[in-house]
C-alpha positions, -999 to +999 in steps of 0.1 A: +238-233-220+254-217-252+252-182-258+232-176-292+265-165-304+284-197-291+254-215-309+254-199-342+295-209-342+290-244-332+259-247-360+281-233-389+310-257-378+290-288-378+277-277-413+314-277-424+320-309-407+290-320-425+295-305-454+335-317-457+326-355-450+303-351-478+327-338-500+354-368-487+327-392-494+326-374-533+362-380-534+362-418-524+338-422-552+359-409-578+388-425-568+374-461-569+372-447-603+401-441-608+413-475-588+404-490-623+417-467-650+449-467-629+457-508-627+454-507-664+476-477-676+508-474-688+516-451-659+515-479-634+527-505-657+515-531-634+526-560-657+563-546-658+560-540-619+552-573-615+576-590-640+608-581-624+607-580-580+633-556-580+614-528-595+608-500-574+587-478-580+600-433-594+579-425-564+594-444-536+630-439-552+623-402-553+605-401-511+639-430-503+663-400-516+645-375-488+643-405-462+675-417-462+700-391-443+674-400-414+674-438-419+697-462-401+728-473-422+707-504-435+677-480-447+647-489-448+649-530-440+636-543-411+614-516-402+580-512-396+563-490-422+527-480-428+520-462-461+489-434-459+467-425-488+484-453-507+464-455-542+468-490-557+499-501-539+524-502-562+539-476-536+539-497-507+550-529-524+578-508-533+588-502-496+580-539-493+605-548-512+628-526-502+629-543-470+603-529-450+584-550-425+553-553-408+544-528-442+505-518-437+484-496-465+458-471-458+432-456-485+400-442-479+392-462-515+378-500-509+385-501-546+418-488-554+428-514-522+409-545-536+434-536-566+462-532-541+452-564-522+452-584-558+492-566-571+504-577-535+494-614-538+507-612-573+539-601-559+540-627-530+539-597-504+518-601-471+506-564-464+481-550-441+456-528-462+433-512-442+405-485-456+399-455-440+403-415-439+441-407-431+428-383-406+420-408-382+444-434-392+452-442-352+415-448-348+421-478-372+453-494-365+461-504-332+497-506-331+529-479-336+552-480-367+593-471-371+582-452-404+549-436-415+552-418-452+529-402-480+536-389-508+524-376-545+492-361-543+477-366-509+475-337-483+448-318-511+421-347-508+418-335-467+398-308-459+420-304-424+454-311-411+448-310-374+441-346-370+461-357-393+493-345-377+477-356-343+469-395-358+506-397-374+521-388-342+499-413-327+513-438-351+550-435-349+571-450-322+591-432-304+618-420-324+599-433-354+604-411-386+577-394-408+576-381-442+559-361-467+568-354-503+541-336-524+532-315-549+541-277-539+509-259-529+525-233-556+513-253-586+476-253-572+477-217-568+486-216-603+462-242-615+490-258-626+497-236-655+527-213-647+528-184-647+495-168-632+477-170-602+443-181-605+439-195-569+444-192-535+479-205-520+470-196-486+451-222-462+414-211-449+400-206-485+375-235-483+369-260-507+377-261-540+355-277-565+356-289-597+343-315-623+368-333-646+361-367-659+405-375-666+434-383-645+465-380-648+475-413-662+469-422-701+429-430-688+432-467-702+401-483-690+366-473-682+349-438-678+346-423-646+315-416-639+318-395-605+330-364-623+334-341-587+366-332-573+374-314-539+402-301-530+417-282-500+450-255-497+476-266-476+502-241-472+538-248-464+527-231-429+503-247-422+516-284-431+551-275-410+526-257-382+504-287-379+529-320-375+548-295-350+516-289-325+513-328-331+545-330-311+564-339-336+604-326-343+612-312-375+638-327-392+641-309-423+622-289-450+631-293-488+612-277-518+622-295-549+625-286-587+611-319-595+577-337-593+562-375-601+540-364-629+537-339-663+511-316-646+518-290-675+532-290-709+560-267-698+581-297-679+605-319-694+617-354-682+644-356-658+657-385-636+638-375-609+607-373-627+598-341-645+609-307-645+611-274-658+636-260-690+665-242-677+654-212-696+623-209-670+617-193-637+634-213-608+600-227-587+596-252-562+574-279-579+577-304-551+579-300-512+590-324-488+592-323-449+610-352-427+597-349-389+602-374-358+583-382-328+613-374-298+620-405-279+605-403-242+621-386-220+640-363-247+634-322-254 
């Protein structure tokens, strides 16, 4: 029997369970909002992204450039590659066509992936797009992948990392690479507007909460009507801490003076993207961590 102590710990957690899943469930309604704003903006461009099959998209050219050094001398081709948190697809079209096979799509969003499902046939891509939280991805696909990567605004939609780490382990073959490339937990603590705190940076803050009816394309298209946001702090620690009690091996750690999007006024276009003036502060503005699940057998 529980102590009343045990028992008041195990009540609060299952309210922050229950409380997290309904802030996740918040999230996936805004983003099927999104889903429609985004397939008709000039961010995406899906029309150009369509027109010409050799388009790949800033993103994937910008997670390819951290990949790479770990990738066999023929890249990406002929490897099997699931994309987490995956949006609308554009992304994981792009590995597609990079040469990626077997390529399957995750997204807690049944809208943004009945958009993703329409680009690929568009393309004349066969991919695997399966919904669901990318914290129990393994739960969901019952087979093991060469690659796993996410990338550009991801890790802040999940209130935990734990299972996460756990389910991408899970995922990867042995010897199988994963990679993250994301915004720098910095920028959050700064609210994106340099140069004052405002937030936490630290992990273990709780949620963060907000209404904001944009996005961060041109928001072409309808309103969106689920206005509530919730985000969670993922330190650097925390991220690293998490994939390594996974099992998984570092490979390497970057942070970046470059990032996918204008998040603030301050940044200027680059050929990575966006970044600051020289006359500014040196900041990391992204982060990006390669990691690999050790053959059997190995240390």
């Amino acid at each position: 029997m529980l102590s009343t102590d045990a028992l008041a710990v195990s009540l609060r957690n299952g309210e922050q369970i229950t409380m997290h899943e309904e802030a996740v469930a918040a999230n996936q309604s805004n983003w099927d909002d999104r889903a429609d704003i985004h397939v008709r903006s000039e961010m995406y461009d899906i029309d150009g992204f369509l027109s010409d099959p050799t388009t790949i998209s800033s993103v994937v050219e910008n997670d390819l450039s951290v990949l790479s050094p770990y990738l066999p001398e023929s890249g990406i081709r002929n490897l099997s590659l699931l994309h987490l948190q995956c949006h609308i697809g554009t992304d994981t079209i792009s590995w597609a066509r990079l040469g990626a096979v077997d390529v399957h799509g995750l997204d807690f969003s049944p809208n943004s992936l009945r958009h993703a499902q329409q680009i690929a046939k568009a393309d004349g891509h066969v991919i695997t797009w399966v919904q669901g939280d990318a914290r129990t991805a393994s739960t969901l696909i019952d087979k093991r992948f060469d690659v796993v990567v996410t990338s550009a605004g991801t890790i802040v939609w999940l209130p935990d990392l734990t299972n996460w780490a756990q389910s991408i382990h899970d995922l990867l073959e042995p010897g199988g690479l994963f990679m993250i490339r994301d915004d720098h937990p910095i920028l959050g603590a700064m609210a994106f507007e340099p140069w004052e705190i405002s937030d936490d940076y630290l992990s273990g803050g709780g949620t963060r909460t907000y209404e904001d009816s944009g996005s961060y394309t041109d928001n072409t298209g309808p309103e969106i009507t689920h206005v509530t946001n919730h985000e969670w702090r993922h330190d650097l620690s925390e991220v690293f801490g998490a994939l390594s009690a996974a099992g998984l091996k570092i490979e390497s750690l970057l942070e970046l003076p470059c990032m996918d999007w204008p998040a603030f006024p301050d940044l200027e276009p680059c050929s990575r993207g966006w970044t600051l003036p020289e006359s500014a502060p040196r900041i990391p503005l992204n982060f990006a961590i390669v990691a690999r699940r050790p053959k059997l057998g190995s240390n």
